[in-house]
Steps between C-alpha positions, in 0.01 A plus 500: 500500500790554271829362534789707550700449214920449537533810366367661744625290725865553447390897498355493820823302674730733306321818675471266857850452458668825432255727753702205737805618352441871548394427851853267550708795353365778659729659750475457812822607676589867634836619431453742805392228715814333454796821527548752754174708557538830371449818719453824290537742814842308583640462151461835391711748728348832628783702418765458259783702235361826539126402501323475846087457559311782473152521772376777387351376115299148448501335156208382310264293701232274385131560595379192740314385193839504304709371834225225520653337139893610574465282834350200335755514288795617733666360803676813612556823359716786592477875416718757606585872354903595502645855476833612446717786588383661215159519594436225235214226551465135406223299530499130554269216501562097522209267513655149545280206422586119597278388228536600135248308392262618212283603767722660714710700204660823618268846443703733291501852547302553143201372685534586823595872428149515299285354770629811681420769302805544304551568157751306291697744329768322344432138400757221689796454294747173565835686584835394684649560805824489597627375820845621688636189435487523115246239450145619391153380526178641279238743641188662424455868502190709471373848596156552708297820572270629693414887491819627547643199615786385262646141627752318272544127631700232461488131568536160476337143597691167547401167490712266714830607446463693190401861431167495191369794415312373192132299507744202292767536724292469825301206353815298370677540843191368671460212282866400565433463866185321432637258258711385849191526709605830653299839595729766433479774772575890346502868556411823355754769556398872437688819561328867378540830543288819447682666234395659126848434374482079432842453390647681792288321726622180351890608531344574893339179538780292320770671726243391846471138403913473466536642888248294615599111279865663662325515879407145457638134566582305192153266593279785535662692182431131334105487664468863317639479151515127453841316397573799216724218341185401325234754478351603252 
C-alpha cells in the first residue's frame, strides 16, 4: 500500500477544512422569524383612492402542477382584481416567501406566464417607477398574450429590505444577508391589466400602485417597496 504523500495530505485537509467552513457560514437565521409576521390579506386594503375589488374577474391562476412549485416556494400569496369608476381593471398578485434561499428564489412572471399558455410578446425590460413620495425604485415590464389576450405587467422582487429586479442584484442582496448568517425573506409584487395599448396601461398601473403605497402604513409601504433610500 502506498503512502499518502503531504501533498496530498495538506489537499485533502484544505478541502476537509473549507466544506467545514461552508457548513459554519451557511445561514441559518430567518429574518421573518425574527420581525412582525406579515399578513398579505391585512396589509393590503380592499378598497382604496378610487380603486375598490372587483368579484366579478379572477387573475391568472396556476395549474395545481404550477401551484404545487409556487407553494414550495411561497408562504402566502394574495391575488385580487381592482376596478375603478372608469370601468378600468388591475390585476394583482404577491407571493411572499420567508426564505430566499437559492432554492426558494421568487418565480417571475417570464416563467410562470409560459407554463400557462401565454405568449411573451414583449421581452422584460428594467424600467423605473416612481412613487408619490418622489423617491423611485426599478421595475420590470413585459407584455404577454394569449389569443386575443393582451396583458402588459409590471413588477418587482425584494430581497430583505431591498427591491432587485436583476439575476446580480437578487444574488448580491442574498449574499449580504448570508455573509451575517441571515435568510433573507422577499416578495414578488405584480399588477396587470388586459389592455393592447402598453404604455397606457403602464400610466394605469403606475397611477394604482401610488393610491394603494398612499392606503398603506409607513411599515407595510416599507414590507412592499423596501427602504427606497437604497434600492436599486
Amino acid at each position: 500500500m502506498k503512502l499518502i504523500s503531504f501533498k496530498h495530505l495538506v489537499i485533502g485537509l484544505c478541502m476537509f477544512a473549507a466544506a467545514g467552513m461552508a457548513l459554519a457560514l451557511k445561514p441559518t437565521v430567518k429574518v421573518a422569524d425574527s420581525g412582525p409576521k406579515v399578513d398579505l390579506e391585512v396589509l393590503i386594503p380592499k378598497a382604496f383612492g378610487d380603486w375598490k375589488i372587483d368579484e366579478t374577474i379572477v387573475p391568472l391562476i396556476a395549474d395545481p402542477e404550477l401551484q404545487a412549485k409556487l407553494d414550495k416556494i411561497y408562504n402566502q400569496t394574495l391575488t385580487r382584481t381592482y376596478i375603478n369608476q372608469n370601468g378600468e381593471r388591475i390585476m394583482l398578485s404577491i407571493a411572499y416567501g420567508g426564505d430566499q434561499s437559492d432554492t426558494m428564489a421568487v418565480h417571475k412572471p417570464e416563467i410562470c406566464y409560459p407554463a400557462q399558455g401565454f405568449q411573451i410578446l414583449k421581452s422584460p425590460v428594467v424600467s423605473t417607477f416612481s412613487t408619490e413620495d418622489g423617491s423611485s425604485i426599478p421595475v420590470k415590464r413585459l407584455v404577454a398574450t394569449q389569443g386575443a389576450r393582451v396583458e402588459p405587467i409590471t413588477y418587482w422582487t425584494t430581497v430583505g429590505d431591498k427591491v432587485a429586479v436583476s439575476g446580480l442584484k437578487w444574488k448580491l442582496q442574498q449574499m449580504k444577508y448570508g455573509l451575517t448568517g441571515k435568510v433573507p425573506d422577499g416578495l414578488l409584487f405584480r399588477i396587470s391589466s388586459i389592455q393592447a395599448d402598453d404604455a397606457k396601461a403602464y400610466q394605469t398601473q403606475d397611477a394604482f400602485t401610488r393610491d394603494l403605497l398612499k392606503a398603506m402604513s409607513p411599515s407595510g409601504r416599507q414590507r412592499i417597496i423596501g427602504n427606497t433610500a437604497s434600492a436599486d
